[in-house]
GUFITOR-606751 format. One record per residue: residue number from 1; residue in one letter; x, y, z of N, C-alpha, C in turn. Coordinates in Angstrom, 3 decimals. Layout:
% GUFITOR-606751
<NUM, a, <X, Y, Z>, <X, Y, Z>, <X, Y, Z>> ...
***
This chain:
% GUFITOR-606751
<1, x, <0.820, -1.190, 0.000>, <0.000, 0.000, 0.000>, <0.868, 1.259, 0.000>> <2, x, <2.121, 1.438, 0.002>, <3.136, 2.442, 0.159>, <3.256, 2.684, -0.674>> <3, x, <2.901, 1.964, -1.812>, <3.811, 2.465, -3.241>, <2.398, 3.657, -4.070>> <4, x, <1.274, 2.985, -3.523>, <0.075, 3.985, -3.963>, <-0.093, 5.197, -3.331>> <5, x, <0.483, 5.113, -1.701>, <0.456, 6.342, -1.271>, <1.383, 7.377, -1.538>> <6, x, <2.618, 6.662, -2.173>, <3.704, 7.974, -2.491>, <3.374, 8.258, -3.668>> <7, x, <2.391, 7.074, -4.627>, <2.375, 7.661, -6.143>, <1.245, 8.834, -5.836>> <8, x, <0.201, 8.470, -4.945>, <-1.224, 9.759, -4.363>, <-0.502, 10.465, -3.685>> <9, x, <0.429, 10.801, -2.801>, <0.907, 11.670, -2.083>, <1.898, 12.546, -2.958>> <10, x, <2.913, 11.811, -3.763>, <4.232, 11.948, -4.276>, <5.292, 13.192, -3.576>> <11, x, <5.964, 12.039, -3.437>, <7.365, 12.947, -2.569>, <7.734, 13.702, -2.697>> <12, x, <7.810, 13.952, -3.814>, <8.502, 15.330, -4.573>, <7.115, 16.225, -5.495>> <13, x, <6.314, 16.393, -5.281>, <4.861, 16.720, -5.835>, <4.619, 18.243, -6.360>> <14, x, <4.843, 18.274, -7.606>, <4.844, 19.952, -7.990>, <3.771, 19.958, -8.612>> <15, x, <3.608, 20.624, -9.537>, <2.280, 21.029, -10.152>, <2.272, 20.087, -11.432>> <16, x, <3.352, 19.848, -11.930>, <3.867, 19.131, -13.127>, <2.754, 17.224, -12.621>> <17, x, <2.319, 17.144, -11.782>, <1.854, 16.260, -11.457>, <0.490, 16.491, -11.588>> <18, x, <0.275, 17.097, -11.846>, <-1.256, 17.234, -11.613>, <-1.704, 17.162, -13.630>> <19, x, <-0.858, 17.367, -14.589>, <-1.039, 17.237, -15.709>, <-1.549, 18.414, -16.435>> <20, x, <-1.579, 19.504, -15.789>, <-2.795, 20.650, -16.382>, <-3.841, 20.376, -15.773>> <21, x, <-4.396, 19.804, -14.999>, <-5.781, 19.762, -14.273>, <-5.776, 20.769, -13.671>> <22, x, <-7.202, 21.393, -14.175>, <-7.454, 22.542, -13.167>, <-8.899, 22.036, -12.166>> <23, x, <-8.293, 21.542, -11.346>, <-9.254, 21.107, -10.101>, <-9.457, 21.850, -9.547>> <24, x, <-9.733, 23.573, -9.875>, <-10.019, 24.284, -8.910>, <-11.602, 24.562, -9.368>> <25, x, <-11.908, 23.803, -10.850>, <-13.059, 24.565, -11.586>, <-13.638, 23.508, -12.165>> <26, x, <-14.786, 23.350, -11.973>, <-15.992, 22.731, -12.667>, <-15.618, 20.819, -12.667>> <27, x, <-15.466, 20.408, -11.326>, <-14.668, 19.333, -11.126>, <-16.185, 18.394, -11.905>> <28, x, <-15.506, 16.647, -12.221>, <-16.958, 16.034, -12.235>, <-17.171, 15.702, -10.960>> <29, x, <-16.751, 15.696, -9.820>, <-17.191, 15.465, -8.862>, <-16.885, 15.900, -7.756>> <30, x, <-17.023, 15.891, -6.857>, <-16.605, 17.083, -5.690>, <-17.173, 16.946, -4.253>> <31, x, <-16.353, 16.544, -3.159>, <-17.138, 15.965, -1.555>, <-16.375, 16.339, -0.541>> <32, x, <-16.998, 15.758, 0.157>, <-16.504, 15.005, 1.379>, <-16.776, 13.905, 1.718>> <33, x, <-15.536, 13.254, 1.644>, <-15.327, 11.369, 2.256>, <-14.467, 11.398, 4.001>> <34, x, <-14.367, 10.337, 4.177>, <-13.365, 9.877, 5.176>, <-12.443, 8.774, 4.687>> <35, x, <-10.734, 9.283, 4.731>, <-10.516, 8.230, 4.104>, <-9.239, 7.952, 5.041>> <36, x, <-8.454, 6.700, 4.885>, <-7.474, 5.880, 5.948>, <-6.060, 6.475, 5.430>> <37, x, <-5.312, 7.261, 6.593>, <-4.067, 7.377, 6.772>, <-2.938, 6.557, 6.341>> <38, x, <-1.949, 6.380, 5.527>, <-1.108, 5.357, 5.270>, <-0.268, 4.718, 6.443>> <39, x, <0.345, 5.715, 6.985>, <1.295, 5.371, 8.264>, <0.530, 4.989, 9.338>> <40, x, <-0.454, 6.023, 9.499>, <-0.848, 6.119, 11.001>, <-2.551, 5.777, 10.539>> <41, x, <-2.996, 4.406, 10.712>, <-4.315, 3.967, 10.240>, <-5.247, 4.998, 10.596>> <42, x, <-5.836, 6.190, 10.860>, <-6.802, 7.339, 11.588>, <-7.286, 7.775, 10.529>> <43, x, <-8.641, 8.196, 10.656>, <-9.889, 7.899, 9.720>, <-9.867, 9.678, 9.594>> <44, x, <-9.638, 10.015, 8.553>, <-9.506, 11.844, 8.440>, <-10.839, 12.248, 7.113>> <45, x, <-11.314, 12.979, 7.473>, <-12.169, 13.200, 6.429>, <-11.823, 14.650, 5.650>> <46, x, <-12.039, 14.566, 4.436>, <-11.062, 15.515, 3.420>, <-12.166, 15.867, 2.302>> <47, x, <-11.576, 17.173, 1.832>, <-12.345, 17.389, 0.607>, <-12.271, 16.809, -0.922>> <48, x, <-12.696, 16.187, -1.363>, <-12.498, 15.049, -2.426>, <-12.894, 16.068, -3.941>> <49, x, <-12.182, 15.758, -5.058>, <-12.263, 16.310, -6.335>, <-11.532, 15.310, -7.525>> <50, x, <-12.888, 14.890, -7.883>, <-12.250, 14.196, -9.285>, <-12.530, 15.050, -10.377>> <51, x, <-11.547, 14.955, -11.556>, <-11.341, 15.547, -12.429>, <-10.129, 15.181, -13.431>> <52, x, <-10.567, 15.039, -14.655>, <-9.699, 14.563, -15.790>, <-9.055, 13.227, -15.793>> <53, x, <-9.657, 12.266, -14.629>, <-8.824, 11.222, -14.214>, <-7.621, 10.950, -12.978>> <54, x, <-8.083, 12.429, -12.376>, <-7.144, 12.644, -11.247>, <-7.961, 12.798, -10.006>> <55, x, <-8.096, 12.107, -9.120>, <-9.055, 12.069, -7.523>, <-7.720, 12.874, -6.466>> <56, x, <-7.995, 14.240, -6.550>, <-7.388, 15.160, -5.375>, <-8.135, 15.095, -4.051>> <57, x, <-7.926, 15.631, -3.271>, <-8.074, 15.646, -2.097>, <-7.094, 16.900, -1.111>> <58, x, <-8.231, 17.290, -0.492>, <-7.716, 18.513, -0.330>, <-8.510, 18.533, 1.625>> <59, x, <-7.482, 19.362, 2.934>, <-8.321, 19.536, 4.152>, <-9.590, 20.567, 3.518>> <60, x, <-9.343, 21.604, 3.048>, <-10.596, 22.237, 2.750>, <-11.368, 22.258, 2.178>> <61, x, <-13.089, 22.901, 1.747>, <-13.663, 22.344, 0.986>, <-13.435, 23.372, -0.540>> <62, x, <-12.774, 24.370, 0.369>, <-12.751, 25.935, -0.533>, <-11.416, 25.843, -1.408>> <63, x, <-11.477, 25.013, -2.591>, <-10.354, 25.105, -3.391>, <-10.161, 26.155, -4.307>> <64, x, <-8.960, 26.631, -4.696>, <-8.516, 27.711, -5.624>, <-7.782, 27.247, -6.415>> <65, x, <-7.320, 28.145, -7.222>, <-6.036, 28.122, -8.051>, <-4.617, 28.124, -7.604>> <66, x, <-5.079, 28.828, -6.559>, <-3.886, 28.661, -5.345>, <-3.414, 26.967, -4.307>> <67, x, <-4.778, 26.467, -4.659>, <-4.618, 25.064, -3.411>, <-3.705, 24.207, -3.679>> <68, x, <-3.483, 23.556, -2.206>, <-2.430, 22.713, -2.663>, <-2.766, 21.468, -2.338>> <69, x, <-2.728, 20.493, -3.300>, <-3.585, 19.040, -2.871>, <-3.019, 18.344, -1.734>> <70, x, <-3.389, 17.573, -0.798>, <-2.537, 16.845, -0.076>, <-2.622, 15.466, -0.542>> <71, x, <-2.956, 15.396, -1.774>, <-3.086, 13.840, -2.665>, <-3.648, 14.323, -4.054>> <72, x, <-2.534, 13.089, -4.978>, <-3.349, 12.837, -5.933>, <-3.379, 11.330, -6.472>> <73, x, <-4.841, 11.122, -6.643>, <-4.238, 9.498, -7.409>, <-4.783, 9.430, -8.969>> <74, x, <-4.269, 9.188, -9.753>, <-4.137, 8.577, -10.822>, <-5.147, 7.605, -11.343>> <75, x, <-6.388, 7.965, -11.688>, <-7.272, 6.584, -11.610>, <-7.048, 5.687, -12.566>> <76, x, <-6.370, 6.343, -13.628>, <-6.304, 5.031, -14.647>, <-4.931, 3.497, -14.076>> <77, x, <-4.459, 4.193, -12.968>, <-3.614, 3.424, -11.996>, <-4.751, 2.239, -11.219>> <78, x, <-5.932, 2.538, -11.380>, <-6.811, 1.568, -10.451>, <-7.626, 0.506, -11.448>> <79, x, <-8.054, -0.581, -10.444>, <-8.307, -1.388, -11.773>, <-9.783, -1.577, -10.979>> <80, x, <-10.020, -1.037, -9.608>, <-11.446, -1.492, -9.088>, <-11.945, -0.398, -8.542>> <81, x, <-13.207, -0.273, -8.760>, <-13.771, 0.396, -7.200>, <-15.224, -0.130, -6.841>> <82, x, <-14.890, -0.479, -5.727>, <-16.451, -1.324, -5.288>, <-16.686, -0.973, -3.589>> <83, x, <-17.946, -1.210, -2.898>, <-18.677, -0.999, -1.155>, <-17.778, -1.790, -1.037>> <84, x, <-17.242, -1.667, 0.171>, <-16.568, -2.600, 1.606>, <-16.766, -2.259, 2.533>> <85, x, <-18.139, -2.555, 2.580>, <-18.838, -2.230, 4.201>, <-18.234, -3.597, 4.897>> <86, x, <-18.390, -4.249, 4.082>, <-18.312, -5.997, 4.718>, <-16.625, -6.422, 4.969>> <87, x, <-15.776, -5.340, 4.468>, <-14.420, -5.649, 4.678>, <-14.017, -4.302, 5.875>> <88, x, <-14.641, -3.447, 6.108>, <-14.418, -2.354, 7.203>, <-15.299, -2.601, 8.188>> <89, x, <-16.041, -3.183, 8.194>, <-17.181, -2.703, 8.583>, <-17.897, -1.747, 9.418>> <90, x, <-17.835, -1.024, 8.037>, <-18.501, 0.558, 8.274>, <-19.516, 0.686, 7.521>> <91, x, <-20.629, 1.348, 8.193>, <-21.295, 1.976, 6.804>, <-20.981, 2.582, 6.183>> <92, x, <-21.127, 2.868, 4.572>, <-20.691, 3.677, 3.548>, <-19.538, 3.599, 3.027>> <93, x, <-18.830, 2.871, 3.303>, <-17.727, 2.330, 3.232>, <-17.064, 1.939, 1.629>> <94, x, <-16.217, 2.149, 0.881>, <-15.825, 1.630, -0.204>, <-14.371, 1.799, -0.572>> <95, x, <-14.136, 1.188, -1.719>, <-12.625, 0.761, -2.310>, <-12.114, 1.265, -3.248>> <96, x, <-10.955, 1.698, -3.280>, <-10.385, 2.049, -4.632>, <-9.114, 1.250, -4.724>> <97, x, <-8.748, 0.029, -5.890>, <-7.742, -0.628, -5.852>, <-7.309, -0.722, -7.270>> <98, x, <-5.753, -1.068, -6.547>, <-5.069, -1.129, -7.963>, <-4.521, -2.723, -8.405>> <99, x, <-3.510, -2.996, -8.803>, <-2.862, -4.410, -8.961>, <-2.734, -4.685, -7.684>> <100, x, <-1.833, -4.168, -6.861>, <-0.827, -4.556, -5.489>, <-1.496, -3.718, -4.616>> <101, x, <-2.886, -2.974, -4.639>, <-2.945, -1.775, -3.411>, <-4.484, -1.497, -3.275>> <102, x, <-4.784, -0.791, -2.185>, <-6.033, -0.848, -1.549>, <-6.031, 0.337, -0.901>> <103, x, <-7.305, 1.225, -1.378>, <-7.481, 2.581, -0.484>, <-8.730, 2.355, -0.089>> <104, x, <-8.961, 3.093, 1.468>, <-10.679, 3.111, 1.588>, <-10.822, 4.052, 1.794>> <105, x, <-12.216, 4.589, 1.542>, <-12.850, 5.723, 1.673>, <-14.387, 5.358, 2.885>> <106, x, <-14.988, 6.296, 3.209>, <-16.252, 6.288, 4.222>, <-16.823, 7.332, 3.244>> <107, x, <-18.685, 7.326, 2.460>, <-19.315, 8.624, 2.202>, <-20.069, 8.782, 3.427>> <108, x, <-20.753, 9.600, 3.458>, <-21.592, 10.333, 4.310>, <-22.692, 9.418, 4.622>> <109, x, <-23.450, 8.857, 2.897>, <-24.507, 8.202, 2.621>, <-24.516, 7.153, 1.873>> <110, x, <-25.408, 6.287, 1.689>, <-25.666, 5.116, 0.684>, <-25.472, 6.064, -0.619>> <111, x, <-26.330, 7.254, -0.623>, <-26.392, 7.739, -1.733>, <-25.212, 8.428, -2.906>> <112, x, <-24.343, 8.950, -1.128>, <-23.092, 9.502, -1.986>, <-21.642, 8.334, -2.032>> <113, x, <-22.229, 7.261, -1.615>, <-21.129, 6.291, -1.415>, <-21.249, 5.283, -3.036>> <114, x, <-22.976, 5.401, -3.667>, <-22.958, 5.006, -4.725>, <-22.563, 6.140, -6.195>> <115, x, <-22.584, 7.417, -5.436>, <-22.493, 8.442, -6.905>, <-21.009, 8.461, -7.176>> <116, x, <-20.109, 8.619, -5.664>, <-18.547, 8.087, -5.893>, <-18.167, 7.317, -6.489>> <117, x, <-18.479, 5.613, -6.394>, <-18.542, 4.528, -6.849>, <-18.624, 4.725, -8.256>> <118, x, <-19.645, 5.142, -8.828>, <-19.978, 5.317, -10.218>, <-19.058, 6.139, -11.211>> <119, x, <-19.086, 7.580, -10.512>, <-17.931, 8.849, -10.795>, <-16.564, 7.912, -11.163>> <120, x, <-16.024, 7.402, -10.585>, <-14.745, 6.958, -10.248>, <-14.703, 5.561, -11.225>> <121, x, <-15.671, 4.949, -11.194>, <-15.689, 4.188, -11.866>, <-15.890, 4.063, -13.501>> <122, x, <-16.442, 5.340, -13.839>, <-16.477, 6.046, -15.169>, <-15.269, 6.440, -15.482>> <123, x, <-14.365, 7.167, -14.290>, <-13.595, 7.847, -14.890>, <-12.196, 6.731, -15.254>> <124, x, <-12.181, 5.316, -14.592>, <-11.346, 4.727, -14.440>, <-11.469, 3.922, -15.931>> <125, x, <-12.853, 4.158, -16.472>, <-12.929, 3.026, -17.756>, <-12.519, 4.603, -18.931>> <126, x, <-12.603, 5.423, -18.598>, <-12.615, 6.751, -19.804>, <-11.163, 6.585, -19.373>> <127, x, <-9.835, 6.798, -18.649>, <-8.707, 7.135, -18.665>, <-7.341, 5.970, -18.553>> <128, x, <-8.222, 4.720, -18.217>, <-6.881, 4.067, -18.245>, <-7.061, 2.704, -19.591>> <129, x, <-6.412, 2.078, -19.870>, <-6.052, 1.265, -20.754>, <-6.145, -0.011, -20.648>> <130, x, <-6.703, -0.951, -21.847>, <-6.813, -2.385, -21.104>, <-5.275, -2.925, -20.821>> <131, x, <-4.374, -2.589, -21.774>, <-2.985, -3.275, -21.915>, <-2.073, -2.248, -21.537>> <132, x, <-1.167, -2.080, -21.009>, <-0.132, -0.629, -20.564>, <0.980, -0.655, -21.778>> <133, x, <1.598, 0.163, -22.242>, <2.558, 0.356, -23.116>, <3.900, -0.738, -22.637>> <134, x, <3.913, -0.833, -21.549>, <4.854, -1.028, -21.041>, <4.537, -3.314, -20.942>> <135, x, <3.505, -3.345, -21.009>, <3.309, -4.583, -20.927>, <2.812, -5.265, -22.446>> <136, x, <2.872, -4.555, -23.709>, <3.088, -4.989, -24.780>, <3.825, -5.994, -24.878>> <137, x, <4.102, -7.433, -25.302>, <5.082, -7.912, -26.370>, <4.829, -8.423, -27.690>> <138, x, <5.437, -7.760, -28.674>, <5.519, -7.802, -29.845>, <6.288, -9.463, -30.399>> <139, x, <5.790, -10.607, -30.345>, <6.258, -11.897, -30.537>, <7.000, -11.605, -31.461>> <140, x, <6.652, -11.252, -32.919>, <6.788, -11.426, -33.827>, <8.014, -10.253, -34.430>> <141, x, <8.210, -9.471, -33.101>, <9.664, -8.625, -33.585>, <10.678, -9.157, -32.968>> <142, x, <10.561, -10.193, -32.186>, <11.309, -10.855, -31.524>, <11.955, -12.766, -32.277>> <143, x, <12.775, -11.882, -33.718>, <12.699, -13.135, -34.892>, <14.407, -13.815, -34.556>> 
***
């Protein structure tokens, strides 16, 4: 789970990370969740913004041009998102996972725990790829 939180956190995190997203404006989606600490397991609830394929997260709800994310993740990096009430057991409870990694989130409601779900799950089939560039092999150049 470390390797998702430094790629959502990133160590060295400038703006050059964010791709041109302007998450300060007309996000597709936009909240408040509760979601799990990497180091220190404590349940923090944050202002949530998806946009262009990028799920920011921010302490406030009042973002600018000025803000500075305290996360970003990459959704085309995720290959799931589904409820895990039954694996937290919490209400409202759900998942965002990748190959090797697992984030949870808490919504407020059934209602906003399914519009997340959906959001995220749209945006994960619009931005990432069935095959990665990197996991191509070309048999047949290999003579």
């Amino acid at each position: 789970m470390a390797s998702l939180w430094r790629a959502a956190m990133g160590a060295s995190q400038s703006t050059a990370d964010y791709d041109g997203v302007e998450f300060w404006s007309t996000p597709e989606r936009a909240g408040w969740l509760t979601k799990q600490g990497e180091y220190i397991k404590t349940w923090r609830r944050r202002w949530f913004v998806l946009k262009q394929g990028k799920l920011f997260w921010f302490k406030e709800s009042t973002v600018t041009r000025g803000s500075r994310p305290r996360g970003v993740i990459p959704v085309a990096n995720c290959l799931t998102v589904k409820g895990a009430e039954d694996v937290l057991n919490k209400q409202f409870a759900f998942e965002l996972s990748t190959r090797s990694e697992t984030m949870y989130f808490i919504a407020d409601s059934e209602k906003e725990k399914e519009d997340w779900i959906n959001s995220i799950g749209r945006s994960i089939v619009q931005h990432s790829r069935s095959v990665t560039d990197n996991e191509v092999v070309d048999y047949d150049s290999k003579k």
